[in-house]
N, C-alpha and C positions, 0 to 999 in steps of 0.2 A: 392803526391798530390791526385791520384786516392784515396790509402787508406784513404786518409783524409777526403776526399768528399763521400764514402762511411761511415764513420763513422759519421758525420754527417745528412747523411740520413736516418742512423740507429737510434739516437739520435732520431729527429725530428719525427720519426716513432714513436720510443717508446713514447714519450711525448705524440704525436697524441691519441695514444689506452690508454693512460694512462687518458688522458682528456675525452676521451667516456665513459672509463669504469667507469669516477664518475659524467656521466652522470644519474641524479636520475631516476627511473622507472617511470613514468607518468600513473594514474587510472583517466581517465574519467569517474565521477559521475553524471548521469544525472537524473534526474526526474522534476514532472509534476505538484507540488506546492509551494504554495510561500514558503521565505525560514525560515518567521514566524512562520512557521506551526512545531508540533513533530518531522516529517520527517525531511521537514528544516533543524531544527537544531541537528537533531541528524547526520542528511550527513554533516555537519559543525565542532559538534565534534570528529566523526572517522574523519575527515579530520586531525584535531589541531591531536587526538593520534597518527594516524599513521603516520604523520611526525614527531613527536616526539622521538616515538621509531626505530623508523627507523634513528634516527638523521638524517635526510635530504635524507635517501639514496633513498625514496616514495615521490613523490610529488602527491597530490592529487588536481584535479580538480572537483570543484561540477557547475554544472548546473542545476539551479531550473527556476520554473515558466518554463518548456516546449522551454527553449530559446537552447537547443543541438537536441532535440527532441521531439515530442507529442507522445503521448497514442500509437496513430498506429503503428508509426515508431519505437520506442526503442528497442523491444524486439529483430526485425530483425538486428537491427544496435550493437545491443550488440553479437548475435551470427556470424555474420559476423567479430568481432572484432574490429567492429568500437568505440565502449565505452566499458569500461573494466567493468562498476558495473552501477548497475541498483536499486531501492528499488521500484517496479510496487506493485498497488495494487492485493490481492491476486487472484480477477475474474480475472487479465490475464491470469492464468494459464490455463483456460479451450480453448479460443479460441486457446490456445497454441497446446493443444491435450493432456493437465495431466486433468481432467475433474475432478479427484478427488479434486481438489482445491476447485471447485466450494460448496463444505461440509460448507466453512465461509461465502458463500453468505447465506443460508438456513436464513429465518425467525424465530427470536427468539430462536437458537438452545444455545447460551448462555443468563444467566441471567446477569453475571458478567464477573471479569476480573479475578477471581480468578478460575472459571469452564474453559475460554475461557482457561491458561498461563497450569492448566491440562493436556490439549491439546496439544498447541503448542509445551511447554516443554519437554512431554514424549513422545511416542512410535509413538504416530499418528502420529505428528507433525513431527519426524525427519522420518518417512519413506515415508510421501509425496514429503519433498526436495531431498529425493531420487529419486526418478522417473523423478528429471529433469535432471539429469546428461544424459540419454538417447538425450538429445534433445541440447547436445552442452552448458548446463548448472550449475553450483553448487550455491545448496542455502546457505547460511551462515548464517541466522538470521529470525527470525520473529519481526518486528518491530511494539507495537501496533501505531493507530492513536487513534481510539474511538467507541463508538457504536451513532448509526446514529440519528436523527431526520428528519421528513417531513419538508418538505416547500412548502408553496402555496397562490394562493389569493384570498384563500378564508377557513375557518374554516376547520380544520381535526379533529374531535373528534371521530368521528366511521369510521368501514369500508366503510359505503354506501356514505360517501363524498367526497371519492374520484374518483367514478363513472363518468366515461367519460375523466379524466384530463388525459390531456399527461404531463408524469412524467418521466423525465431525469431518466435513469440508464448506469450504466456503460456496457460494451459487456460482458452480463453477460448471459446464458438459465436459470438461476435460477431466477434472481431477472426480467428475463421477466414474467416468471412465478408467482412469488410474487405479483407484479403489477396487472398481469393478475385476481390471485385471490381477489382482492378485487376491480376489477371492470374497473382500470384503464389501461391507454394505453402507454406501455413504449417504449422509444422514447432512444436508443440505440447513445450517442456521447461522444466523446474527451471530455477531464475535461476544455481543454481552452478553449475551446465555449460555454461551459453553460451560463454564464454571460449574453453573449449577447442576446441568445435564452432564456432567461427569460425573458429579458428587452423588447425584442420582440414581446414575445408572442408565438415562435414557440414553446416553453414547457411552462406548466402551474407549474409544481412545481418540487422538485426534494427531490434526501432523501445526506445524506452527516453527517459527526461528525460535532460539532459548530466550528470544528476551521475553517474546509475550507468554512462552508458556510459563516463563518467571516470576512477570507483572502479575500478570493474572491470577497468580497460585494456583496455577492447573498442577503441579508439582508435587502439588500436595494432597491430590485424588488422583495422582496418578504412579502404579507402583515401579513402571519399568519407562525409561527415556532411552527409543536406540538411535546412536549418530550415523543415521540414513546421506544425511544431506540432498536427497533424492529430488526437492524441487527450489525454486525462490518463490520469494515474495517480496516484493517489491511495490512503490507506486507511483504513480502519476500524480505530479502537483497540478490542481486546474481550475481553472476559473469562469465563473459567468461572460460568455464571449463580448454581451451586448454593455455589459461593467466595464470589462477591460478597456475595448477599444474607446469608451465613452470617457475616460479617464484624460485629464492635459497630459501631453507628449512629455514635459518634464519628471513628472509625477512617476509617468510608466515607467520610463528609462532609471529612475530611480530604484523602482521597485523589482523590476529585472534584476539590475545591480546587487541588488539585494538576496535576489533569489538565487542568484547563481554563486552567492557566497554560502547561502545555507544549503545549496545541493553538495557544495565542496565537504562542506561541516555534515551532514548528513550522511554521505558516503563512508566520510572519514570514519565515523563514528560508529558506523553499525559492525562491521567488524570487531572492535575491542567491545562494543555492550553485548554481542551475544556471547563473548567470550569467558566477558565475565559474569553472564545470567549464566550461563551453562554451569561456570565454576559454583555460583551460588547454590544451584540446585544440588552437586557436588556434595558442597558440606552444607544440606539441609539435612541427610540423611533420608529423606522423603522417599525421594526414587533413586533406583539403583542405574545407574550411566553402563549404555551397553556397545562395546567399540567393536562394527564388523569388521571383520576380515577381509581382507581384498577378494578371496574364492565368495565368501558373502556377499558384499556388495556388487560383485560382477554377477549374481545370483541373482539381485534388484532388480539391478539394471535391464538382464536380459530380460525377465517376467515384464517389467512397466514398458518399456522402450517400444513394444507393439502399437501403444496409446498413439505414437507419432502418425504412423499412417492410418490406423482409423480416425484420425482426426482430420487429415490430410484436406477432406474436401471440404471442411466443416472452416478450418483455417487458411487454407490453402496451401497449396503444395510449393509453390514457387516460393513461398515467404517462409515454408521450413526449409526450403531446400539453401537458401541463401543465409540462414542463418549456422547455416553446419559449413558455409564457404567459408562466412568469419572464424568460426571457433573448430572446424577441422574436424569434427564431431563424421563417424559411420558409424551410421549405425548395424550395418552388415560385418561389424566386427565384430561384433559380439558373439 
């Protein structure tokens, strides 16, 4: 009877471990836009691949719209191992202490997407995600969104209009300084509060791609949208270092796999969604769409373009100066 009821216990044991161990891995996905948005859906389809290729052994949770976490909170909550992956825009890196990130806030240091993916693709780009393994970190992706446009209530056609305006930026020392250079007063908050503080009044306009100032209905507190395209945005897809590497080797290669098909899909995609957020803002009637001039926008450019070299020591010099080798950029032309 004893060996029976041992063997049984044995039994029910093994069953027990046998039911944990096909317990799937759970990655909480959290970020801080709607889920319409590039982002959105590109944390939607790493979701669909990596449970695919995992055939169920990954279960992936995404949290958008800021409902796991906001701006302030994620970065902590991800190194403590509270959420396993994160996709923050690229200026977190600096409050983080990688300050080099802060190179994608710079004022027109790309024209396109084709100088910006130079970048992120080759040498520059994978030895910045380097430097966050130091910090409890690994970056796995560059995800584009878009390059930005102003918003405000009232015309942006030169520098000198936007003198005085308190202009939403994200915690950024570069795009305070952008703002700074052409006159304006930036006003440093979380992406979920903008809304309101437009609607308000406590910020007078803000810079963003069309999709979130889309998502977001900022469009609709805000009377004039000028196509600046003056900076990107951009992010970093990344994960808990001490998660990742603790992961089975089949597991990870899967989830790579996976990532590298929704960086494809996410590139792909951001392009046509700000094309067509912009068009929607369009025929919202809301805000009036304001298209500069080339004598205008080379009017931007030369006012922001200073931002590079006082930034110079703060990011470094060698890593602006290598990135105007890729994309061809002087700024002495101006």
């Amino acid at each position: 009877m004893r060996m029976r009821a041992l063997l049984i216990g044995l039994t029910a044991a093994t069953f027990s471990l046998l039911a944990f161990a096909q317990q799937p891995i759970v990655i909480k996905f959290s970020h801080v836009v709607a889920s319409d948005t590039p982002k959105g859906k590109a944390a939607d389809f790493f979701k669909q691949k990596a449970e695919e290729l995992t055939k169920g052994r990954v279960k992936v949770e995404v949290y958008p719209n800021s409902t796991l976490y906001k701006d302030k909170e994620e970065m902590e909550a991800l190194q403590l191992g509270a959420v396993q992956m994160l996709a923050p825009s690229l200026a977190k890196f600096g409050p983080l202490g990688v300050k080099e990130f802060e190179l994608f806030d710079l004022p027109f240091i790309f024209d396109n997407y084709e100088e910006l993916h130079r970048v992120t693709t080759g040498p520059v780009g994978k030895a910045l995600l380097k430097k966050l393994e130091s910090k409890g970190i690994l970056g796995l992706a560059y995800w584009d969104n878009g390059f930005k446009v102003m918003s405000a209530n009232k015309p942006l056609r030169t520098p000198e209009d936007m003198k005085g305006l308190k202009m939403r930026i994200q915690s950024s020392n570069v795009l305070d300084a952008q703002m700074r250079a052409v006159g304006a007063l930036p006003q440093k908050m979380a992406f979920s509060e903008v809304y309101q503080a437009l609607q308000t009044g406590v910020v007078d306009g803000t810079e963003n791609p069309p999709s979130n100032l889309y998502t977001q209905k900022m469009h609709e507190v805000q009377k004039y949208v000028t196509l600046s395209d003056h900076g990107y945005l951009g992010y970093a897809v990344i994960v808990n270092k001490k998660f990742w590497e603790g992961l089975p080797a089949d597991i990870r290669q899967q989830l790579e796999t996976a990532m590298e098909q929704a960086t494809r899909y996410a590139n792909q995609i951001a392009k046509v969604e700000n094309d067509q957020a912009l068009e929607a803002v369009k025929k919202s009637g809301k805000s009036e769409i304001i298209t500069l001039t080339p004598e205008q926008k080379r009017a931007w450019k030369k006012a922001m373009v200073k931002v590079h070299e006082q930034m110079a020591d703060r990011i470094g010099k060698e890593l602006i100066e290598a990135v105007y080798k890729e994309t061809g950029f002087d700024p002495k032309s101006l």
